[in-house]
N, CA and C atoms as a LAMMPS dump frame, in Angstrom:
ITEM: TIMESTEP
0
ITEM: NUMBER OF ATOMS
477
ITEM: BOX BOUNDS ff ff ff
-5.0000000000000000e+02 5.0000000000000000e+02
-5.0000000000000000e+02 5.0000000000000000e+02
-5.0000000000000000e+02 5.0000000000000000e+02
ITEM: ATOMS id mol type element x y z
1 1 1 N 47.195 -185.367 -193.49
2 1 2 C 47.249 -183.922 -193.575
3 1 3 C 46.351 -183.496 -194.734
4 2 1 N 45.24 -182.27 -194.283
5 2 2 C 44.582 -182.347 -195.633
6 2 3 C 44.936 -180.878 -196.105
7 3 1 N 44.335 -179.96 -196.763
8 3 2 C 44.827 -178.56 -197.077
9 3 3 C 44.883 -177.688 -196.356
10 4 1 N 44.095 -177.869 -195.138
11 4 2 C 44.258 -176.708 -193.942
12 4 3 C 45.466 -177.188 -193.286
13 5 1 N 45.196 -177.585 -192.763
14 5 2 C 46.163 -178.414 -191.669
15 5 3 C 46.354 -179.777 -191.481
16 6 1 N 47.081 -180.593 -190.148
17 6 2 C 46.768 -181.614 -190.03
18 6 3 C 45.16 -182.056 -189.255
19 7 1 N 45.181 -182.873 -189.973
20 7 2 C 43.572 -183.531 -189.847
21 7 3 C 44.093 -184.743 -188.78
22 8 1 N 43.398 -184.664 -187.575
23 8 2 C 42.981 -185.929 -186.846
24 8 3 C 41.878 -187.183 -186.241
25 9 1 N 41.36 -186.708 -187.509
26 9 2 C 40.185 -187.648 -187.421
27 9 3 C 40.528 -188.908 -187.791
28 10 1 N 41.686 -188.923 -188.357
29 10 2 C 42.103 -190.576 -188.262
30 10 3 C 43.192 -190.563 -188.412
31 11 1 N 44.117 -191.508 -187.607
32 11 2 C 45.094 -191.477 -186.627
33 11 3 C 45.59 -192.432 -186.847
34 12 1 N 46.253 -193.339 -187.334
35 12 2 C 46.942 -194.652 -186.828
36 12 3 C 48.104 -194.503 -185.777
37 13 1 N 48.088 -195.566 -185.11
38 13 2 C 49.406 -194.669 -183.633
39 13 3 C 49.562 -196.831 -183.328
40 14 1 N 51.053 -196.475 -183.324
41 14 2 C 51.612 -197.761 -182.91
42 14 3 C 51.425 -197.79 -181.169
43 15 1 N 51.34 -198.649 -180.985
44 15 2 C 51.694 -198.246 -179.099
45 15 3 C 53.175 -198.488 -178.738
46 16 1 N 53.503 -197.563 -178.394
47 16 2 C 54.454 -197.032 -177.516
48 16 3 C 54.716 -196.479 -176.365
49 17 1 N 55.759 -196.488 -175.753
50 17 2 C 55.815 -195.023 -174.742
51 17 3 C 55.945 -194.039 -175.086
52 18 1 N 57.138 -193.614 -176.712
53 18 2 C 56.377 -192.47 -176.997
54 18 3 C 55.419 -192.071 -177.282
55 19 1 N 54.313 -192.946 -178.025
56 19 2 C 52.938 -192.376 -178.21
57 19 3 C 51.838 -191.958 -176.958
58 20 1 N 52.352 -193.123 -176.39
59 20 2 C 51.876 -193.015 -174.894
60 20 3 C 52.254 -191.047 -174.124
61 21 1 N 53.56 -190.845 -174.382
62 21 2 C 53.596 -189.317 -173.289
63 21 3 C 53.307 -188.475 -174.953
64 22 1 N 53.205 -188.726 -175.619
65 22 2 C 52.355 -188.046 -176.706
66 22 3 C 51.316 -187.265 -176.697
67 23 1 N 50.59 -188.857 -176.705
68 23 2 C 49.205 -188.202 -176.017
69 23 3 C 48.509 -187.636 -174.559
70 24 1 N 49.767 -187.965 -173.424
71 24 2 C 49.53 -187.19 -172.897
72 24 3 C 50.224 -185.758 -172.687
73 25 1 N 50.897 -185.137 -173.446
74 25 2 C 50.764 -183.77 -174.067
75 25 3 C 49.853 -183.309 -174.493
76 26 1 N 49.804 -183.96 -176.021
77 26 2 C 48.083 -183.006 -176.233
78 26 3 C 47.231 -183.183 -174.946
79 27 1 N 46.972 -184.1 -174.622
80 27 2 C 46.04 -183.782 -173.416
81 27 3 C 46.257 -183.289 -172.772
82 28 1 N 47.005 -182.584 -172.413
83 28 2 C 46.965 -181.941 -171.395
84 28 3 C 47.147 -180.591 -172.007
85 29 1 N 47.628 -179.968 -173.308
86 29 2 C 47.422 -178.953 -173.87
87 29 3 C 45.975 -178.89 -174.503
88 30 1 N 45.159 -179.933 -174.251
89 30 2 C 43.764 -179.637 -175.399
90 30 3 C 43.214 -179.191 -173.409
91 31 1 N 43.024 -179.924 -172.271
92 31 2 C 42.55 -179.723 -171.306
93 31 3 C 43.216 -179.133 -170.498
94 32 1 N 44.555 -178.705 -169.925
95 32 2 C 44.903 -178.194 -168.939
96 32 3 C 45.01 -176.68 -168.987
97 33 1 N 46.323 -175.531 -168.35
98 33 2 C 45.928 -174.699 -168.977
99 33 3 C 46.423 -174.228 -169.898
100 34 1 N 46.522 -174.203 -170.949
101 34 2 C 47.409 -173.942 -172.448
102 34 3 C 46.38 -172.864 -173.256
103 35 1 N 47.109 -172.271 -173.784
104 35 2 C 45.917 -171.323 -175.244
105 35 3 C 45.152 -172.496 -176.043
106 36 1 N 45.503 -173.54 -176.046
107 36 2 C 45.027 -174.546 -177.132
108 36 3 C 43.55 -174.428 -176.459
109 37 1 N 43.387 -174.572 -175.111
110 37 2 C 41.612 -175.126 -174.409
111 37 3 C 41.12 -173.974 -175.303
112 38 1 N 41.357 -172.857 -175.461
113 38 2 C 40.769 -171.759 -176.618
114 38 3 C 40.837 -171.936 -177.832
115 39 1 N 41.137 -172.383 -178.226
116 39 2 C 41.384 -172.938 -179.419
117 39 3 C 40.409 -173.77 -180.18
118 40 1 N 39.464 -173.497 -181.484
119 40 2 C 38.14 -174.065 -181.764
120 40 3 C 38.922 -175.321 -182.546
121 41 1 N 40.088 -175.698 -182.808
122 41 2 C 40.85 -177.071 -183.096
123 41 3 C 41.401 -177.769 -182.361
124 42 1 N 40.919 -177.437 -181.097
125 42 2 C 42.007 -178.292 -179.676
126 42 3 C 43.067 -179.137 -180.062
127 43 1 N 42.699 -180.914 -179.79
128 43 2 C 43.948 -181.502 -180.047
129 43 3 C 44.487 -181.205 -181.332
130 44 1 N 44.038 -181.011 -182.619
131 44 2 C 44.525 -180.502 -184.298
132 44 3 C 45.513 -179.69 -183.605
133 45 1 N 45.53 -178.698 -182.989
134 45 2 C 46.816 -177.456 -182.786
135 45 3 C 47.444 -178.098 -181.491
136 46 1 N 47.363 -178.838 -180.631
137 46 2 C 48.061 -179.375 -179.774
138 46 3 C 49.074 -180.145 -180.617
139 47 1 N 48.474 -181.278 -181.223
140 47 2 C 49.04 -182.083 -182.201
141 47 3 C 50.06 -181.51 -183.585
142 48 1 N 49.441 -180.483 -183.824
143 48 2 C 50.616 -179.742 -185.229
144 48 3 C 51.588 -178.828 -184.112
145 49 1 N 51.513 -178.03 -182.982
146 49 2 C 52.487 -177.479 -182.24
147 49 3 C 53.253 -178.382 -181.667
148 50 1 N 53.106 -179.881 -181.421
149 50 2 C 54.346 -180.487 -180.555
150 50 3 C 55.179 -181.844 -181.936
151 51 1 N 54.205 -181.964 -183.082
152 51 2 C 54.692 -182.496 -183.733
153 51 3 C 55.565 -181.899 -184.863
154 52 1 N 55.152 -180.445 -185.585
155 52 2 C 55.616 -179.749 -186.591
156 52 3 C 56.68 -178.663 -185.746
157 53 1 N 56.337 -177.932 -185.074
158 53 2 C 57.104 -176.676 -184.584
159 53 3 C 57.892 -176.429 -184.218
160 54 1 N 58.625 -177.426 -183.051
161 54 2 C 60.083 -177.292 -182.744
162 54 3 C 60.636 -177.832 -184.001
163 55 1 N 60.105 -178.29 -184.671
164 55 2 C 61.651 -179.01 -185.929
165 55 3 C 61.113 -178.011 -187.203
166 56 1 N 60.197 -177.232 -187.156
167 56 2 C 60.221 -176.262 -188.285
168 56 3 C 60.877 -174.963 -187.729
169 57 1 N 60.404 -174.435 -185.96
170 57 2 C 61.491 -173.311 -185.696
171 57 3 C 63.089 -173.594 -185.907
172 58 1 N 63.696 -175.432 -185.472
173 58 2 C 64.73 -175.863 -185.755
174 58 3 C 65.495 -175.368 -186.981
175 59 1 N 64.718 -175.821 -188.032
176 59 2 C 65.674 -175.607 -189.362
177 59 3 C 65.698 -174.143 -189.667
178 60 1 N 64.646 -173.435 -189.122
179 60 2 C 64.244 -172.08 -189.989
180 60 3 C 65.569 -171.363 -188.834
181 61 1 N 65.954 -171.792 -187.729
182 61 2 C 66.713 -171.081 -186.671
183 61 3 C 68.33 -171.298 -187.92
184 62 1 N 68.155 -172.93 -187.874
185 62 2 C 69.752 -173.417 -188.393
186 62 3 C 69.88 -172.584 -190.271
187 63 1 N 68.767 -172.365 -190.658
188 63 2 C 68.765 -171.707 -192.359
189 63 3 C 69.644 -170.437 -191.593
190 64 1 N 69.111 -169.529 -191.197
191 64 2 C 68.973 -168.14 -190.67
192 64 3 C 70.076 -167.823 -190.205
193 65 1 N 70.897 -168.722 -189.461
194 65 2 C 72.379 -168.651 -189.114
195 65 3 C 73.315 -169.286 -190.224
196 66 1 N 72.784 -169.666 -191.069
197 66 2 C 73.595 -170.606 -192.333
198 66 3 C 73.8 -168.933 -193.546
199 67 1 N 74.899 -168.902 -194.153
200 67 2 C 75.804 -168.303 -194.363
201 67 3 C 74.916 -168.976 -195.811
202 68 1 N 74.669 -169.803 -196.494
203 68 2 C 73.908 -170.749 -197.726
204 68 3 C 72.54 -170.36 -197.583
205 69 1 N 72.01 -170.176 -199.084
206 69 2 C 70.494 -170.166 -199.331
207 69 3 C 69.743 -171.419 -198.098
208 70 1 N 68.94 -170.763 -197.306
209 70 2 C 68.206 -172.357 -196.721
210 70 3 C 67.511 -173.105 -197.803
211 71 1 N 67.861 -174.621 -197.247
212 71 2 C 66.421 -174.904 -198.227
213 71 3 C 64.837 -175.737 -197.854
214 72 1 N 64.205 -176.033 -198.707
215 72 2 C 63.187 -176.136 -198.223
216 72 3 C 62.166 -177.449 -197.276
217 73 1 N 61.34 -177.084 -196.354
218 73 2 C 61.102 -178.095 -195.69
219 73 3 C 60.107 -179.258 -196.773
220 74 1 N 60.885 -180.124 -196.871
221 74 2 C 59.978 -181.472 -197.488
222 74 3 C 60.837 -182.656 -197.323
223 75 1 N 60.656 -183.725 -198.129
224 75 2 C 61.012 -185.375 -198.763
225 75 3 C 62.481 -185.158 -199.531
226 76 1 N 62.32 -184.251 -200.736
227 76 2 C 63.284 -183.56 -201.236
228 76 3 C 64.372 -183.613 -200.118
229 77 1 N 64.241 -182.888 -199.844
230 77 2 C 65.426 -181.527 -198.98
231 77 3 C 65.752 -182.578 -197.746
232 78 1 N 65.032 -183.418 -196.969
233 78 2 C 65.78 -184.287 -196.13
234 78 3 C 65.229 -183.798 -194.886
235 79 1 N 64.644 -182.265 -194.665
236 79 2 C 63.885 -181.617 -193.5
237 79 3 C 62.684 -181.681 -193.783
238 80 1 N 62.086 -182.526 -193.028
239 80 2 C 60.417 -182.95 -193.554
240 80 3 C 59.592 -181.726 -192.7
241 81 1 N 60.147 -181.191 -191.682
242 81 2 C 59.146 -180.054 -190.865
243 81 3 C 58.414 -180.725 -189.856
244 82 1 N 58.777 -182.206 -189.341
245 82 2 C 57.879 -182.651 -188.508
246 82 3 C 59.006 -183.843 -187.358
247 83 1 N 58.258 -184.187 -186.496
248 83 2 C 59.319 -185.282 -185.923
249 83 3 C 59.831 -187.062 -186.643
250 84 1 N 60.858 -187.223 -186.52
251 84 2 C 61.037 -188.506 -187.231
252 84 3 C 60.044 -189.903 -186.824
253 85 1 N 59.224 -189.564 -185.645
254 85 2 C 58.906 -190.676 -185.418
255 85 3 C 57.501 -190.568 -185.885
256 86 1 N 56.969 -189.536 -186.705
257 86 2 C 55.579 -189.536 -187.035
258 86 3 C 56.252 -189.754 -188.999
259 87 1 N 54.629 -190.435 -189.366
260 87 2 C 54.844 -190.36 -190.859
261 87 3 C 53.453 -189.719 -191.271
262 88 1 N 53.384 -188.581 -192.017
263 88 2 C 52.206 -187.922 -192.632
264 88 3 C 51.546 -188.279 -194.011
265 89 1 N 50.734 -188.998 -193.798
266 89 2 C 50.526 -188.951 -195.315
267 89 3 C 49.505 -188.194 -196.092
268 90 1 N 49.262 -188.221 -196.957
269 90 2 C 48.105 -186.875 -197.626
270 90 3 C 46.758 -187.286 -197.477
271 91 1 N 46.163 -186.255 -197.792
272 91 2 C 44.56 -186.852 -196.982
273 91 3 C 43.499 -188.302 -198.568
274 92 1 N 44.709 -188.257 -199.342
275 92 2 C 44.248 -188.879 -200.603
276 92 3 C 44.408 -189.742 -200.006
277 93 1 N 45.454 -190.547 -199.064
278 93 2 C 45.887 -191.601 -199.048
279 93 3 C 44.729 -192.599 -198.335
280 94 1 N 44.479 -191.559 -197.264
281 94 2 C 43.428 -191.913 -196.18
282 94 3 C 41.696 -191.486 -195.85
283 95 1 N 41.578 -190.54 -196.737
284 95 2 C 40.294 -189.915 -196.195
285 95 3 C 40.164 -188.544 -196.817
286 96 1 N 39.673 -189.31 -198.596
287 96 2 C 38.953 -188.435 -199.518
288 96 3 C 37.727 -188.41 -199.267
289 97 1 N 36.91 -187.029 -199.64
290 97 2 C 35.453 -186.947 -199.153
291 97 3 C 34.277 -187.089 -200.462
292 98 1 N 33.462 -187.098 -200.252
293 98 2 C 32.243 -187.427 -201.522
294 98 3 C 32.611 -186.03 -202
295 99 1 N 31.853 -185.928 -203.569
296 99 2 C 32.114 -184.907 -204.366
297 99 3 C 31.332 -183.971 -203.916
298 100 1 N 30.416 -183.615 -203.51
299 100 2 C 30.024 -182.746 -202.826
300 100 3 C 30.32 -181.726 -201.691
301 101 1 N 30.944 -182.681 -200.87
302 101 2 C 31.972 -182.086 -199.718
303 101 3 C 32.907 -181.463 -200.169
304 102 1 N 33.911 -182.363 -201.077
305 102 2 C 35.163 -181.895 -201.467
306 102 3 C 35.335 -180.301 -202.343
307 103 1 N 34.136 -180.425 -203.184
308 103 2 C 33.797 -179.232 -203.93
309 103 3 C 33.102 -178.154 -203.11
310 104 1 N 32.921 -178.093 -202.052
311 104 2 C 32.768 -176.734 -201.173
312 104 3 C 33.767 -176.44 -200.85
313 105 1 N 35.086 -177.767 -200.372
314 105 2 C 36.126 -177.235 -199.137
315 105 3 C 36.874 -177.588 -200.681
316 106 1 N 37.303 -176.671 -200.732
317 106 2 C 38.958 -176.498 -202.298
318 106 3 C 40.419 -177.092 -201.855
319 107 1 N 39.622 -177.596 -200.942
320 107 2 C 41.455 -178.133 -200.236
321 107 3 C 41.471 -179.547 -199.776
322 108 1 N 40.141 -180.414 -199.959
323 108 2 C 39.656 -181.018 -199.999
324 108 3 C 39.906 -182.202 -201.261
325 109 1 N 40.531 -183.757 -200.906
326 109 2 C 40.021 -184.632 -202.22
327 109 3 C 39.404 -185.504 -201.855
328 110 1 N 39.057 -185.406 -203.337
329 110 2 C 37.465 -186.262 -203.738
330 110 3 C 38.011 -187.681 -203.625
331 111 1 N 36.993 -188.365 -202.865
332 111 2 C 37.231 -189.666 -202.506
333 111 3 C 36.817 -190.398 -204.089
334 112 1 N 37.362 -191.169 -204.363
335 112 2 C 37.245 -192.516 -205.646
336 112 3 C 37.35 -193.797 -205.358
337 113 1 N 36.834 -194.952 -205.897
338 113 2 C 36.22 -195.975 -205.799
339 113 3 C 37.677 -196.481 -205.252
340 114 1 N 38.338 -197.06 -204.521
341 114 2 C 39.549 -197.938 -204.687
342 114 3 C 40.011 -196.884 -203.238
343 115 1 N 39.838 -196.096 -203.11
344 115 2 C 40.877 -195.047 -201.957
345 115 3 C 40.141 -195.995 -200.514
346 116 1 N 40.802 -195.27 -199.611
347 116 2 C 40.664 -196.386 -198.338
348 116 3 C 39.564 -195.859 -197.156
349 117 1 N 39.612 -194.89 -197.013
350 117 2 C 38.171 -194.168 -196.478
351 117 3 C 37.49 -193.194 -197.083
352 118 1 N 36.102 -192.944 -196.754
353 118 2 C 35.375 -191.955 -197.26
354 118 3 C 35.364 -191.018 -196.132
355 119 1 N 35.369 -189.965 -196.326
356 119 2 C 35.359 -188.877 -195.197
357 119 3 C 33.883 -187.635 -194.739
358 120 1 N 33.429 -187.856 -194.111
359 120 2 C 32.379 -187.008 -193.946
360 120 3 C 32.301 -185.749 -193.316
361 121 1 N 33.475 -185.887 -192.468
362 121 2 C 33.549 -184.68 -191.378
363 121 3 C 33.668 -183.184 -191.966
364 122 1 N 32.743 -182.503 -191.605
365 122 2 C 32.323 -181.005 -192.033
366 122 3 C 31.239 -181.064 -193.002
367 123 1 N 30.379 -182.142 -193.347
368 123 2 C 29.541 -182.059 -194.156
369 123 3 C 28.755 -181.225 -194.112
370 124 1 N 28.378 -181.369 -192.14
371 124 2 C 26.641 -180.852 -191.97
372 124 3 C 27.106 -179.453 -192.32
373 125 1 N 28.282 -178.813 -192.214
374 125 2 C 28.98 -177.147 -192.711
375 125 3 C 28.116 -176.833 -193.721
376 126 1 N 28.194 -177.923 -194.935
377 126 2 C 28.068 -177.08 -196.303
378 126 3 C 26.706 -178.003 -196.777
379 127 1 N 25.638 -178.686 -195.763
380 127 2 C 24.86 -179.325 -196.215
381 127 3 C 23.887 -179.454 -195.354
382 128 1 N 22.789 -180.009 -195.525
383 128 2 C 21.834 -180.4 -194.299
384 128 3 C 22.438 -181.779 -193.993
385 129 1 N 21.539 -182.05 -192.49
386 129 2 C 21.958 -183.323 -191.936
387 129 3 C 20.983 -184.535 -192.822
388 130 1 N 20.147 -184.1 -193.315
389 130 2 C 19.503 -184.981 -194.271
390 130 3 C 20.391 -185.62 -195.762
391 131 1 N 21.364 -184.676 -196.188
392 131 2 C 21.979 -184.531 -197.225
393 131 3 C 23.165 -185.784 -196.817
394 132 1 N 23.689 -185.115 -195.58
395 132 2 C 24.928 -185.948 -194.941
396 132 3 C 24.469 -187.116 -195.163
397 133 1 N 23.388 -187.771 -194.572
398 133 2 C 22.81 -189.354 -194.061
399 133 3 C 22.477 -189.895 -195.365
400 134 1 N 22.392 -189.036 -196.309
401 134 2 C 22.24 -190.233 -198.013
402 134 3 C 23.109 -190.191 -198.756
403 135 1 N 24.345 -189.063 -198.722
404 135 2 C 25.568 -189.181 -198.781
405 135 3 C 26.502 -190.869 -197.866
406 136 1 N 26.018 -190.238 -196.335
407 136 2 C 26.588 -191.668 -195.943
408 136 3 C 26.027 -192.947 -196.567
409 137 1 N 24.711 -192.908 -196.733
410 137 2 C 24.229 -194.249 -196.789
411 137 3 C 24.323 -194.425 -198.497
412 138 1 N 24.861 -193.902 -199.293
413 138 2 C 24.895 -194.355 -200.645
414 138 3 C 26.318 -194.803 -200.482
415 139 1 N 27.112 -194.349 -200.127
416 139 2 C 28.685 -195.084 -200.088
417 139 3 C 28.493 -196.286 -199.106
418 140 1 N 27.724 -196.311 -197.968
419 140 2 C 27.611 -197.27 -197.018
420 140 3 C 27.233 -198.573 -197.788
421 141 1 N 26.157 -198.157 -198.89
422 141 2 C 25.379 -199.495 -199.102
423 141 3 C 26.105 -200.067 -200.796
424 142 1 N 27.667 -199.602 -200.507
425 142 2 C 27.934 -199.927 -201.971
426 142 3 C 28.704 -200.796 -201.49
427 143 1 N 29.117 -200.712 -200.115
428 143 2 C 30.538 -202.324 -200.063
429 143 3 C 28.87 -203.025 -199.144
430 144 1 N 27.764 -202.712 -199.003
431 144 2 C 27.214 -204.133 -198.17
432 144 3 C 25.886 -203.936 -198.384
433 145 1 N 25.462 -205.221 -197.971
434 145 2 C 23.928 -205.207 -198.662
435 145 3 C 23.036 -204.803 -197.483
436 146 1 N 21.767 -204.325 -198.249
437 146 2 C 21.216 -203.433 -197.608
438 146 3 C 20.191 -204.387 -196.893
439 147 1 N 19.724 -205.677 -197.171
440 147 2 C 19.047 -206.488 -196.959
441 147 3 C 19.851 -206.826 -195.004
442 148 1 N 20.972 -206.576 -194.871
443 148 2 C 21.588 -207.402 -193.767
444 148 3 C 21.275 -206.124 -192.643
445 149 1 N 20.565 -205.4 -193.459
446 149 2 C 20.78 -204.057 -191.774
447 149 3 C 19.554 -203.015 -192.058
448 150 1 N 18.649 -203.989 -192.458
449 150 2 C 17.121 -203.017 -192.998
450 150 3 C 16.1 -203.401 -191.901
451 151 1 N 16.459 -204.717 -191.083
452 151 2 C 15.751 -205.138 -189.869
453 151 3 C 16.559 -204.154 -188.661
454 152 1 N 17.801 -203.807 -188.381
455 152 2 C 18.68 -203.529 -187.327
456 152 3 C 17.856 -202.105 -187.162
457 153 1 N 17.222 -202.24 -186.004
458 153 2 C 16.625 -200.993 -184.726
459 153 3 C 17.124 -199.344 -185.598
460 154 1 N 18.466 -199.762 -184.739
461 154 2 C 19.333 -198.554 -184.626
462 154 3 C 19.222 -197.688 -186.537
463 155 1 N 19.377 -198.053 -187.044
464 155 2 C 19.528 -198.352 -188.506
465 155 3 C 17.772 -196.962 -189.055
466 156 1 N 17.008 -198.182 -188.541
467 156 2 C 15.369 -197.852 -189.068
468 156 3 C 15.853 -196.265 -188.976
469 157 1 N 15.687 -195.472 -187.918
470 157 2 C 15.534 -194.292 -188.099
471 157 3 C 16.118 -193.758 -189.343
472 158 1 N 17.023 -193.802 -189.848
473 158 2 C 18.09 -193.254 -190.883
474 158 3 C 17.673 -193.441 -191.966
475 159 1 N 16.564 -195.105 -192.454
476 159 2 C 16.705 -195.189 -193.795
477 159 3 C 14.88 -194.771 -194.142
């Protein structure tokens, strides 16, 4: 989850059958006919409406009839706002972006040496595609040598 919303650009998903009719929900809310196909976040709002919403209208229904201050959705409070069988973690955990990125989008963290992915997505937004590709390729060529992929075809164009 990063500051907008949930982010699905990277996903870990056990296989299951629930993950299995999971995904075919969103799919069929990102493609069939749902408001989501309108929607410039397709599966992102397929995915936060069937995972967050019934258990955030849930508690906000059960606060509202509760006679007691409600309290609030988190870790704390025991109502996380989402289903038990998903676990969210913050976008630090998984997919901080170069300092450049991160410092356009304010909701955004900055990836550091030791975190587990680097994140690029929305670069070309706040950058040229030239900017993106030496952004990628300076983090690329810090876990591997550049000698092993300076012959590879595909590669030449980029460097």
């Amino acid at each position: 989850e990063d500051g907008l919303m949930l982010n699905t650009g990277i996903v870990l998903v056990r296989a299951s059958p629930w993950s299995w009719g999971f995904f075919q929900h969103v799919r069929w809310m990102t493609f069939g006919r749902s408001p989501v196909t309108q929607h410039p976040w397709w599966e992102q709002t397929a995915m936060v409406y069937l995972l967050q919403m019934p258990f955030t209208l849930t508690h906000a229904a059960a606060a509202a009839a509760s006679a007691t201050a409600p309290s609030d959705i988190g870790l704390a409070s025991g109502h996380l706002g989402y289903t038990p069988a998903c676990f969210m973690l913050s976008q630090k955990h998984i997919n901080g972006y170069p300092p450049a990125v991160a410092q356009a989008l304010k909701t955004h963290e900055t990836f550091a040496p030791g975190d587990f992915i680097v994140s690029f997505s929305g670069c070309k937004v706040y950058s040229s595609q030239e900017v993106c590709n030496d952004l990628f390729f300076s983090y690329f060529f810090q876990v591997h040598d550049f000698k092993d992929f300076e012959s590879d075809p595909v590669l030449q164009s980029w460097m």
